[in-house]
N, C-alpha and C positions, 0 to 999 in steps of 0.2 A: 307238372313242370318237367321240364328237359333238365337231362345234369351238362353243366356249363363247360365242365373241367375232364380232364384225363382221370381214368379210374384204376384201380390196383396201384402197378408199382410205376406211375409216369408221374412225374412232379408240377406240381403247379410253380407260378412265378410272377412276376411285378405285373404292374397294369399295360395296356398299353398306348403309345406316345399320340399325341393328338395327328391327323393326317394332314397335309399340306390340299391347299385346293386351287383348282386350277382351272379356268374355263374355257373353251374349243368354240368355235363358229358354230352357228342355228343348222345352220343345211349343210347335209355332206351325202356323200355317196361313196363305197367302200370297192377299192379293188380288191380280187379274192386269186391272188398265184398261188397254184400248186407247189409248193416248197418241195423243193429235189434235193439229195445229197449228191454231192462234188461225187467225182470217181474218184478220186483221194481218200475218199473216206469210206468207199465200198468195204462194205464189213467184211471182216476176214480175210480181207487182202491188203488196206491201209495203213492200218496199221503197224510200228515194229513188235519185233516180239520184245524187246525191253518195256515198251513202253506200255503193254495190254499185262505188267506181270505184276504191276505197282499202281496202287490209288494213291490219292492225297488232294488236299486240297478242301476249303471250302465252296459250296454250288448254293444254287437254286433252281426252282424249276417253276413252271408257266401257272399263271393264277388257276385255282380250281375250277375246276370245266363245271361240276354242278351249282356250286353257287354263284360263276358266270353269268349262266342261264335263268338262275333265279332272280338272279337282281336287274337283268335288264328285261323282264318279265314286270317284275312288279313297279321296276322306276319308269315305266311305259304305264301305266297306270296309275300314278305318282302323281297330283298338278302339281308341277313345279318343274326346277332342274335338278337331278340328281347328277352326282359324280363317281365313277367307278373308277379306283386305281388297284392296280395291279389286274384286271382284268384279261383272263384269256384267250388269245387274237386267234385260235384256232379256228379250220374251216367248221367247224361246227358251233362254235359261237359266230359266226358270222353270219351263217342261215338263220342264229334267232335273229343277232339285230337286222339281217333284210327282210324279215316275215313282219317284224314288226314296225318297221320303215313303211310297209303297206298299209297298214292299221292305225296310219297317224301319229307315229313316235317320232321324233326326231334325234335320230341317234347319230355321234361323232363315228369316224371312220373307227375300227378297231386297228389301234395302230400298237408294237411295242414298245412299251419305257413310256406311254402316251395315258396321262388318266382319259376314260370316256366318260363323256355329257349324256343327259338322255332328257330330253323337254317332252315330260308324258302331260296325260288327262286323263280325266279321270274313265273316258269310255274310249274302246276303240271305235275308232270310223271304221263302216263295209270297204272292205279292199275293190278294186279296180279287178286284179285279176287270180290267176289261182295263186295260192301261201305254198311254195316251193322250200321243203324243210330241209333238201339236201339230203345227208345221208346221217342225220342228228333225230335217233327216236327219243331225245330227250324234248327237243324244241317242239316235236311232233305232238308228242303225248300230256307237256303242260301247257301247251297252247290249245288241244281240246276244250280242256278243262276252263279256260277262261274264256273261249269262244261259244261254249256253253251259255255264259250267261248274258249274252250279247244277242238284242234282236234283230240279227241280220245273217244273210246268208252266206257261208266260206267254202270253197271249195279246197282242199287237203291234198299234197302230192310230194313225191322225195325222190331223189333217184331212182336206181333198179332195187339198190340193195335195201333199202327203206319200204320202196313199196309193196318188200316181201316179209315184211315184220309186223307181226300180229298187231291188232288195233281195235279187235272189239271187248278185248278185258277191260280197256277204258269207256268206249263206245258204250258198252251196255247201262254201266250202271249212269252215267250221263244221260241218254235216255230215260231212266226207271229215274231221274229228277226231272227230265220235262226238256230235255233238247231233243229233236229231230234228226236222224242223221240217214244218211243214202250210203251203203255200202258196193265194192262188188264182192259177185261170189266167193271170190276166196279173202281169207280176212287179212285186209292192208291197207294199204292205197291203191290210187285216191277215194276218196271219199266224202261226202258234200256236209254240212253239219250244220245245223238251225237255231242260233240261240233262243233261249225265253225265261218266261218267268220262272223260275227252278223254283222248286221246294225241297224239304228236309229229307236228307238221305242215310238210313240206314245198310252197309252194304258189309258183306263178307268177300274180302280179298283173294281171288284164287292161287293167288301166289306169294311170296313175300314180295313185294315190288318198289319200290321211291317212287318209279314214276307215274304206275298207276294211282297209289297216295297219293302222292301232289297234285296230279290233275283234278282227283277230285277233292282235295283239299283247299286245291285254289279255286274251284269253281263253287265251293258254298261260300269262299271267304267274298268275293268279287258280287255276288247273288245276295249275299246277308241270310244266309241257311243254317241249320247245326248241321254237321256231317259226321257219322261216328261210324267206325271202323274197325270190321274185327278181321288183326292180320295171323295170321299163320307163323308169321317171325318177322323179329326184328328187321328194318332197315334202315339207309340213311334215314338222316332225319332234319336237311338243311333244310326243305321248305317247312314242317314246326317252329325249328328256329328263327325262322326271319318273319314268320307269320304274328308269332310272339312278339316279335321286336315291336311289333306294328297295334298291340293291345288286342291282337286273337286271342282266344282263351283258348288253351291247346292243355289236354289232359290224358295222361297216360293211365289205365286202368292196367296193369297185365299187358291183356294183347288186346285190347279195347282202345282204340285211339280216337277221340273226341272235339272234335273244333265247334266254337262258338262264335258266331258272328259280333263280337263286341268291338272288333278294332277298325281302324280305317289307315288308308297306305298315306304317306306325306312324303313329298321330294326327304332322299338323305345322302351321304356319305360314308363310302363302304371300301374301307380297304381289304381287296381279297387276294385270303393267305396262298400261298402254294401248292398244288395239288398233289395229295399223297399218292396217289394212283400213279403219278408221273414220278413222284421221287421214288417207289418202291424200284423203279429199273435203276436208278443209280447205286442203292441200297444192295442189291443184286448182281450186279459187277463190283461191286467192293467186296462182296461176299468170296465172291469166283476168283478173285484176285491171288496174286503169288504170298503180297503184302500191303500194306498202308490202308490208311484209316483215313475217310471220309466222313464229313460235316454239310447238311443240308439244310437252311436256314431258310424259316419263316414259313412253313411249310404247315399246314393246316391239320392240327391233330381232334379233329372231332372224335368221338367215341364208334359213332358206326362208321366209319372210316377205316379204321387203323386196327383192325382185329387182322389185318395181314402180320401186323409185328409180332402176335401170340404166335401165329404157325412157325416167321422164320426164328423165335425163339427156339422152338421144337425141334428147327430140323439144326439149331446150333448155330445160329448167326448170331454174330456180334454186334446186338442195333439197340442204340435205347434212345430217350427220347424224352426231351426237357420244355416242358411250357412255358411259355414267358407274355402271353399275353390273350384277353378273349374279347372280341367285339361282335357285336351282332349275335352272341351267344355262342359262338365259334372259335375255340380256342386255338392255339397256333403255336409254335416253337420252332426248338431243334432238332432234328435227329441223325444220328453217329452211325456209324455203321464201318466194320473192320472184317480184313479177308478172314475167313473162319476154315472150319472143317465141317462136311457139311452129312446129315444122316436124313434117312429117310423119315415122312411124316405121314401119318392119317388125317384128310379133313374129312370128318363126319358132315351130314346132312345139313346138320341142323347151323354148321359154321359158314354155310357156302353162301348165303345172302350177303355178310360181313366182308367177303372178300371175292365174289364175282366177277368181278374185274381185274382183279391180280390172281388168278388161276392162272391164264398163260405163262405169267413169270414164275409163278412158281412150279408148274411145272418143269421150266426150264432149268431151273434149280436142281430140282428133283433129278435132273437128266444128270448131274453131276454130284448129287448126295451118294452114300453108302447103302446100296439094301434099293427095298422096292415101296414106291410111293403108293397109296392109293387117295384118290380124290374123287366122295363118294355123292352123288342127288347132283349133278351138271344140268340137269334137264333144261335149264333157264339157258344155256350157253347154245342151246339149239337154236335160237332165234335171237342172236345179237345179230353185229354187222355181216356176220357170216355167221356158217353153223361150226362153229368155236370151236367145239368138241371133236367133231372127225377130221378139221382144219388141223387142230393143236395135235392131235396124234398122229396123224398121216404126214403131218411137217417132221414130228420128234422121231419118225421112222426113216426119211428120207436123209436124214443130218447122222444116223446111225444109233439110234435110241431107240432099246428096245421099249414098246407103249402098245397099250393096246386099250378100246373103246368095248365093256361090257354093260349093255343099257345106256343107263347112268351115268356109269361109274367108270373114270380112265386112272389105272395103272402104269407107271411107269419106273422100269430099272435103270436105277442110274451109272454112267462107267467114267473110267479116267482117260478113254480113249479119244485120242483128236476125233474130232466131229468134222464132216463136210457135209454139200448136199446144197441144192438147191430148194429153197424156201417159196412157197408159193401163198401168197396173202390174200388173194381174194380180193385184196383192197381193206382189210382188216388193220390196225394200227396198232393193234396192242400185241397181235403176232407180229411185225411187224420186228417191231420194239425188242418184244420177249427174245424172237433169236437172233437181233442184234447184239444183245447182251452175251446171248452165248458165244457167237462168232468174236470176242473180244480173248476167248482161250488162245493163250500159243498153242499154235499148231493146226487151230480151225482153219478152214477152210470153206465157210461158208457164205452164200448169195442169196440174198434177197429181193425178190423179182420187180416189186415196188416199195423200196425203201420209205419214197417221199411218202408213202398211205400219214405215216407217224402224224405230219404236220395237222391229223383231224384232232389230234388231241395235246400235240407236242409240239408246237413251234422249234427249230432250231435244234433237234434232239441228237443230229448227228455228234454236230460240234459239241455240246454239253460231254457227250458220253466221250469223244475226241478229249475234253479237256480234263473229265478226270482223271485218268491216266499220262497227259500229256505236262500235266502240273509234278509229276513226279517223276520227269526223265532227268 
């Protein structure tokens, strides 16, 4: 069994309130704009300096991008209508519901403030033409996984930056269960993939990963296989959760992770909470702040989520964090966060699956703590939307932070000194994000060369981060 609730010192809290339902038209088609920031709100310039010295205010931030993906995954394979609210309309959930609009779903447009519809079956239809995943290795890597167990042919492809991100950690052991796949020489995309009959898969994880799990967690669940798993370390664990929901038998040994084909998917109703990934940058700017204390509501406190809160414990931030409700086995609350003082922290090896995702920011943190950060086993940051690693240091050089890239492992001193420099993202969002936060110091002076990147995972993030500060002029 998965633990349901916040562990050590988070509190738990009442049940949660039943969701309202709502139903959208059968057929839709989704327009997909590139979200730009105003030049009004070019970081480091738009700001006043009164207004970047002081937080306040209560926020929210955009539905969790993993369990997005998860559930119009499985409500695609659902007979019936399922309803997602709070669902996030990022360009990256967007690539899943078009990939799966090819496949026979019928999914509402991802719109904001908008619940989504999704009229699945219980099998996908063979697609028409190639499954275009964008620049989303999450849509990419559990759609394997269920394309696996489907007999028909798919061909696999993403932008530039996708088709340069590894693909046979999953590939393989899908294969070693009985799908077909056509790679090219170097491991990415595209790639062509065979469903069939699958059988029972024993595998050892080469990495700690969610989405290699998932893929092949959903592909014994969709196939009716045991699938048992031996990981290296912890990671999320929304597709257990939701797999559970649905009468999987999901067991945790240690590091032995175990699925049973006992359950079956049924149309449901799923309010999904806010993503911590996304509020750790408001959290972040409160931190850096002159003064005032910020409130981020309904925000989704799973356990392998939120092992960023232990680090900004460390480095002295002032963030806690109150649960108030769990559906789908996913708990959710509040979390506080006030300007601190901030010191330098070590993340060991063994912490960096837990907060993979929030490295950028906290590095950026780091660039403003006391002392010298180190943040040790990155190797996984080689191959996200960029190569994260010499991205994030070569950025915290350019903005006047001394950082530097040893293997691994990136070091960083942090100073009290205004920061300028041009930001270069690759098209990355989470760097993106990260030194918009820092550009929020008086006295920055910092540019970001494609702010809009945010919008793959952040709708709206300009004005959000505009209005935490803005509520306390």
């Amino acid at each position: 069994m998965l633990p349901p609730v916040l562990p050590g010192d988070f509190a738990a809290g009442a049940a949660s309130p039943s969701m309202p339902t709502r139903l959208l038209p059968a057929r839709w088609k989704d327009t997909i704009p590139r979200t730009r920031f105003a030049a009004s709100l070019t970081f480091g310039v738009g700001l006043t300096r009164s207004n970047r010295s002081t937080v306040a205010g209560t926020h929210r931030v955009p539905g969790d991008k993993s369990i997005t993906h998860r559930a119009l995954l499985l409500a695609s394979l659902a007979p019936g209508e399922s309803t997602l609210h709070g669902a996030l309309t990022s360009q990256d959930a967007r690539s899943t519901a078009r990939v799966l609009r090819q496949l026979g779903a019928m999914i509402a447009p991802l719109r904001d403030g908008r619940p989504v519809t999704v009229l699945g079956h219980r099998r996908f239809a063979a697609p028409d033409g190639r499954l275009d995943c964008g620049n989303s290795g999450t849509t990419a890597r559990l759609l394997l996984g269920l394309l696996a167990a489907h007999r028909f042919t798919a061909v696999m492809t993403g932008d530039a930056s996708l088709r340069r991100r590894p693909m046979r950690r999953v590939t393989e052991p899908l294969v070693a269960m009985g799908a077909r796949v056509t790679e090219p020489v170097h491991d990415g995309l595209p790639l062509t993939i065979t469903g069939g009959r699958l059988h029972a898969l024993e595998w050892r994880l080469p990495v700690a990963s969610a989405q290699i799990k998932s893929a092949l967690l959903l592909a014994g669940a969709i196939a009716g296989v045991a699938v048992t798993l031996h990981e290296p370390a912890p990671s999320r664990d929304h597709t257990e959760r939701m797999l559970q929901h649905f009468g999987f038998g999901i067991e945790q040994r240690g590091s032995v992770l175990m699925l049973a084909p006992t359950g079956s998917l049924a149309a449901f109703d799923i309010d999904i909470p806010g993503d911590p990934s996304s509020a750790i940058f408001l959290i972040a700017a409160a931190a850096i702040a002159r003064a005032g204390t910020v409130r981020i509501e309904g925000v989704g406190l799973n356990p392998s989520r939120i092992g960023f809160l232990h680090v900004l414990k460390r480095m002295g931030v002032q963030v806690g964090a109150v649960q108030t409700t769990v559906a789908f086995g996913e708990p959710r609350g509040t979390l506080t966060a006030a300007a601190s003082v901030l010191r330098a922290v070590t993340v060991a090896p063994a912490e960096v699956p837990a907060v993979i995702d929030e490295i950028p920011i906290l590095a950026c943190l780091a660039a403003r703590a006391a002392g010298t950060s180190r943040f040790a086993g990155l190797a996984e940051l080689r191959v996200k939307e960029s190569d994260r690693l010499a991205l994030l240091a070569g950025n915290l050089r350019r903005v006047g932070v001394v950082a530097a890239v040893d293997g691994e492992d990136l070091t960083v001193t942090g100073t009290d000194a205004p920061l300028g420099g041009t930001v270069v993202t690759h098209g990355d969002h989470r760097i993106a994000m990260a030194f918009a936060v820092l550009a929020t110091q008086p006295g920055a002076r910092i540019r970001i060369d494609d702010p809009g990147c945010a919008a793959v995972s952040f709708p709206g993030f300009a004005a959000t981060l505009a209005d935490l500060f803005g509520r306390a002029a």
